[in-house]
Every structure is written in structure tokens, then in C-alpha cells.
N, C-alpha and C positions, 0 to 999 in steps of 0.2 A: 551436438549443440545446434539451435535452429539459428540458421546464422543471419543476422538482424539487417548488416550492410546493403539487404535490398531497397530498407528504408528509402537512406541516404547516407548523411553523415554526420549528425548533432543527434544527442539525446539531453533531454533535460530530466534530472532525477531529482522530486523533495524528500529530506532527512537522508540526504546520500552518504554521510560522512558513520553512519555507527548501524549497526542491526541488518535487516536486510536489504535495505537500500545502498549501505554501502558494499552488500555481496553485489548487487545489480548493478550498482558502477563499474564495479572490479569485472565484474561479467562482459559489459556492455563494451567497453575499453580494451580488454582482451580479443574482443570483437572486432573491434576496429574504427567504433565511432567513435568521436569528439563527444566530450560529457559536460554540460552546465551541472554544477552541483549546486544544491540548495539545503543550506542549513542556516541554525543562528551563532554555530558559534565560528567565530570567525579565524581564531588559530586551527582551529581543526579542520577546520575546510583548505587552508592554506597546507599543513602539513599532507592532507591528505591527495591534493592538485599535485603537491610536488611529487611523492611516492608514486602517484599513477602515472604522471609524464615520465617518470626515471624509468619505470616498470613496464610499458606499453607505446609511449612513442605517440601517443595520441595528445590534443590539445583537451586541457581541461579550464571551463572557465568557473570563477567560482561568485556565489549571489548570495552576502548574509543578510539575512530577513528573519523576522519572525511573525510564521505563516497562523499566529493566532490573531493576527491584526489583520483588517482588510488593507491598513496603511503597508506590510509586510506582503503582501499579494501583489498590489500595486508594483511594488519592487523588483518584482522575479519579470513582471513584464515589462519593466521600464527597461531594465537589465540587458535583456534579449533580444528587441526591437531591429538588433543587427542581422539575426541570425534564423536561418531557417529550423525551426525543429522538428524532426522525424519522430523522433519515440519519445513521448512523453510517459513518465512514470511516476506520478505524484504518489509518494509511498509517504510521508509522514502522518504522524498521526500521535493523539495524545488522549490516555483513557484515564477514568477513576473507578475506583474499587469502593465496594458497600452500599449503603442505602441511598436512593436518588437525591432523599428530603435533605440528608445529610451534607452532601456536597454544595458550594456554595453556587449561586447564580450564575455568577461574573464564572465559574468556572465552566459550567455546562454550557456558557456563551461562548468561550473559549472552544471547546469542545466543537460545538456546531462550526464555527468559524475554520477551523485544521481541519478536521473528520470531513466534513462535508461540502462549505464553500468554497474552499479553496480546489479541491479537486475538481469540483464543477466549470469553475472557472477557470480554473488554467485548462480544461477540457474543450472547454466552448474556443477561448481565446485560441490555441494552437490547433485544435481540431478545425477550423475554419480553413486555415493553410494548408493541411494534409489534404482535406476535401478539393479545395482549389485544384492543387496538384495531382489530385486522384493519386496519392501514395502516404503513406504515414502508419504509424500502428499508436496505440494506448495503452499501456497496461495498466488499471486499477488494482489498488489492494486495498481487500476488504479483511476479512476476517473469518474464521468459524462461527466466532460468535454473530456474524450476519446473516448464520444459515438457522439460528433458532432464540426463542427466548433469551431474555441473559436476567435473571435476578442478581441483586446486586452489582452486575455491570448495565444497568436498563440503557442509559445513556447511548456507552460507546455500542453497546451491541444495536442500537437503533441507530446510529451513525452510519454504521458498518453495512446493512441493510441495505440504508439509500443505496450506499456506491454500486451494491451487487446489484441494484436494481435499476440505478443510471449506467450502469455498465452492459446489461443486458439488453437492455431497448438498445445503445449506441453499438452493439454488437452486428446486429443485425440492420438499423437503421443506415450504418456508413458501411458496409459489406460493399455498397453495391457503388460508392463514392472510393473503390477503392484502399479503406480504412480498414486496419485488422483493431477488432479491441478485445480484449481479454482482460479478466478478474482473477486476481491472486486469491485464497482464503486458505491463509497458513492456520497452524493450530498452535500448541505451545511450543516456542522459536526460543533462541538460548541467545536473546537479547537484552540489552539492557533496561529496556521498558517492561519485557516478560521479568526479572530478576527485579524493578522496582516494586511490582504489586506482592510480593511475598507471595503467592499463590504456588501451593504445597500441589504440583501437576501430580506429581506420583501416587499421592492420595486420590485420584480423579481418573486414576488406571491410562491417566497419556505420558508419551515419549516425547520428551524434547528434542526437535530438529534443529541442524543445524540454520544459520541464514544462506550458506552457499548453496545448499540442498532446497530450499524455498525459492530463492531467485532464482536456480536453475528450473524449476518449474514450473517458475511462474513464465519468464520468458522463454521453454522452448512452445508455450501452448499458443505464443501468438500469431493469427494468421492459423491457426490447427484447430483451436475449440473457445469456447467461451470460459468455462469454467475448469481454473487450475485449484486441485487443493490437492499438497503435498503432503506421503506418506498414507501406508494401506490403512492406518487407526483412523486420522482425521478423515479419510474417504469413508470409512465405514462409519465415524456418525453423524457426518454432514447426510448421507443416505437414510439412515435410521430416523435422525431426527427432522427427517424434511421431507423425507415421504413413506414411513410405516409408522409412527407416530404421529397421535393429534398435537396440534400447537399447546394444548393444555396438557398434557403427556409428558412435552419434552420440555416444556417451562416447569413442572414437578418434579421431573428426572433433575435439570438442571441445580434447581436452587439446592436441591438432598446432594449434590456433588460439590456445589460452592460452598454449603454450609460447612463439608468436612475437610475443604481445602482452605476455608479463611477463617476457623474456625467463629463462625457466627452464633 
């Protein structure tokens, strides 16, 4: 395990309480940091503080918000203003499944608002103090689908893009401030958000990973490489489809793969 305590000793993690963000908690607190959690529901974040204080001995503070609001953004920083943060880890996120035209406005507004503003910004906001300090790390999580076309996910797979691509530049940009950043880009995760879209993985020839096996990947790459993407299938077509395939190749491949897993 890369062990994280060089930071400091706060990490704040969004959607910590279900999927992989709460393997990252679990990780991070085994570790030895203090955890701010960030989610919306507020018994589950409560239930969840308590089990990691009983379990690890560590302080956990907890922030309900909902990071589809910029009013819910406001809150994680309003929240915090006490506290120094070492490892930020903005891991929530929220996707729609089908046709673009189909989904409503207010919902791809949502979307941009979790996927992408919100990481940015708590990025900017906390990354300022790391750089001060010349110490801190980041870890983004993006997605597979950020490493190519998504039909029928266009959205979130363009969401997911940004972060690989704000994450990249701030990889290298804060190296030398200091700052380790690194990008998650799990594949199909045996989450509750991967189990909401019905997406038939097995017809699409992927294995469902665990979240503790993600999060452990995600952060032993930080401070080691830029790009973490767990398990040898997702490494093989994050590769395939991002550099021996044209972009029109693998947005073809893609959609002949969604069509038989959502049936379209």
C-alpha cells in the first residue's frame, strides 16, 4: 500500500459513503488520515463516521450536500474552512444511460454541475493550500469511458474526458509545487450506480471489479504515475481504443457493444 500519511492528515472524499469512494475512505482511514466525507444522504454518512471511528480510531467529519447544486459546493467549502486538506478525492459522480436528445436539460445540467464543476472547484479551492505548503496530492476519478467515444453514454463519457484531461495538465503543472495528482479510470465496478444503468457488462466481454480493488489503484498510483486504470481487460482497451484505433473505430466498436448490452 503507497502509504498516503506523507500528505498530512485530513483527506476529504465526495460520494465517500457507497461504491468506490467509500472503499477510498475505508482505505484512507486504515491509513491513518482523518476523513471529511461528502455525501447527500445524511443517515448514511452518520452511520458510516461512526463504523470508521469504531474500526480505525481516526476522526471522521461528515458534510451533507448535494454536489449537483453549485449551492451543495458552497457547503463542502463552507464546511472545511477549519481544516487543512491533504488528499483530496472528489469521486462522485452521476451518469445517464441512452440517447443524448432523450435525456432531459435540467439533467445534463446536473450532470455538468457533479462530473465536472464540482471537481474543478474543490481542485482549485484545496489545491491552492497544497501548493502554499508545497505538499498535498489529488486523486481524480474519471472513467473508461473518458478514454474513448461513448454512444449512448455521450454525456457522461464527455464529462469524464474533462477530468482525464484537467487532471493531466495539473499532473505535471503542480509536480514541481510539490503536488502529486493522479486519475482513477475504473471500468465496470460492482457499484451501485454500475447496477442502476442495467448494462448487461458480460455481454461486452468485461469483468466486474471490485471498489476495494479500484481504490486500491487508484491510490497506490499517487505520487507514482498519472494514469491509474484497474485490471489487465480495462488496461487492454483503454490501450486499444486510445491508441491503435481511430476515434471513429472505437466510437463504432463502442456503440455495436452498447447496442448488445442495452439492448437498443
Amino acid at each position: 500500500m503507497n502509504s498516503l500519511k506523507r500528505y498530512g492528515q485530513w483527506a476529504l472524499v465526495t460520494g465517500g459513503t457507497s461504491g468506490i469512494g467509500a472503499a477510498i475512505v475505508q482505505q484512507l482511514a486504515q491509513d491513518g488520515l482523518n476523513v471529511v466525507m461528502v455525501a447527500r444522504d445524511e443517515n448514511a454518512l452518520k452511520a458510516h463516521a461512526k463504523a470508521l471511528q469504531e474500526s480505525t480510531g481516526v476522526q471522521v467529519r461528515t458534510v451533507s450536500a448535494d454536489l449537483m447544486t453549485a449551492d451543495g459546493l458552497d457547503q463542502v467549502m463552507a464546511a472545511t474552512q477549519d481544516l487543512t486538506i491533504d488528499v483530496l478525492v472528489p469521486c462522485a459522480a452521476i451518469e445517464t444511460l441512452g440517447l443524448f436528445v432523450a435525456s432531459s436539460a435540467e439533467r445534463h445540467q446536473q450532470m455538468v454541475q457533479m462530473n465536472v464543476i464540482t471537481p474543478m472547484r474543490l481542485a482549485r479551492h484545496f489545491g491552492q493550500g497544497m501548493s502554499q505548503r508545497q505538499r498535498g496530492a489529488i486523486l481524480f476519478v474519471s472513467s473508461l469511458s473518458g478514454w474513448m467515444p461513448q454512444p449512448y453514454m455521450a454525456q457522461y463519457g464527455a464529462t469524464k474526458s474533462y477530468i482525464m484531461g484537467l487532471a493531466a495538465g495539473l499532473h505535471f503543472e503542480m509536480k514541481d509545487q510539490g503536488v502529486d495528482v493522479s486519475v482513477l479510470s475504473p471500468g465496470p465496478t460492482d457499484t451501485p450506480m454500475a447496477k442502476a444503468t442495467g448494462i448487461d457488462f458480460a455481454s461486452m466481454g468485461m469483468s466486474i471489479m471490485s471498489p476495494q480493488d479500484v481504490a486500491r489503484c487508484g491510490l497506490n498510483a499517487l505520487g507514482r504515475q498519472l494514469d491509474a486504470v484497474p485490471g489487465a481487460r480495462n488496461k487492454m482497451m483503454a490501450f486499444m481504443m486510445s491508441r491503435l484505433m481511430s476515434r471513429g473505430m472505437a466510437g463504432r466498436m463502442f456503440k455495436i457493444m452498447m447496442s448488445k448490452a442495452i439492448k437498443v
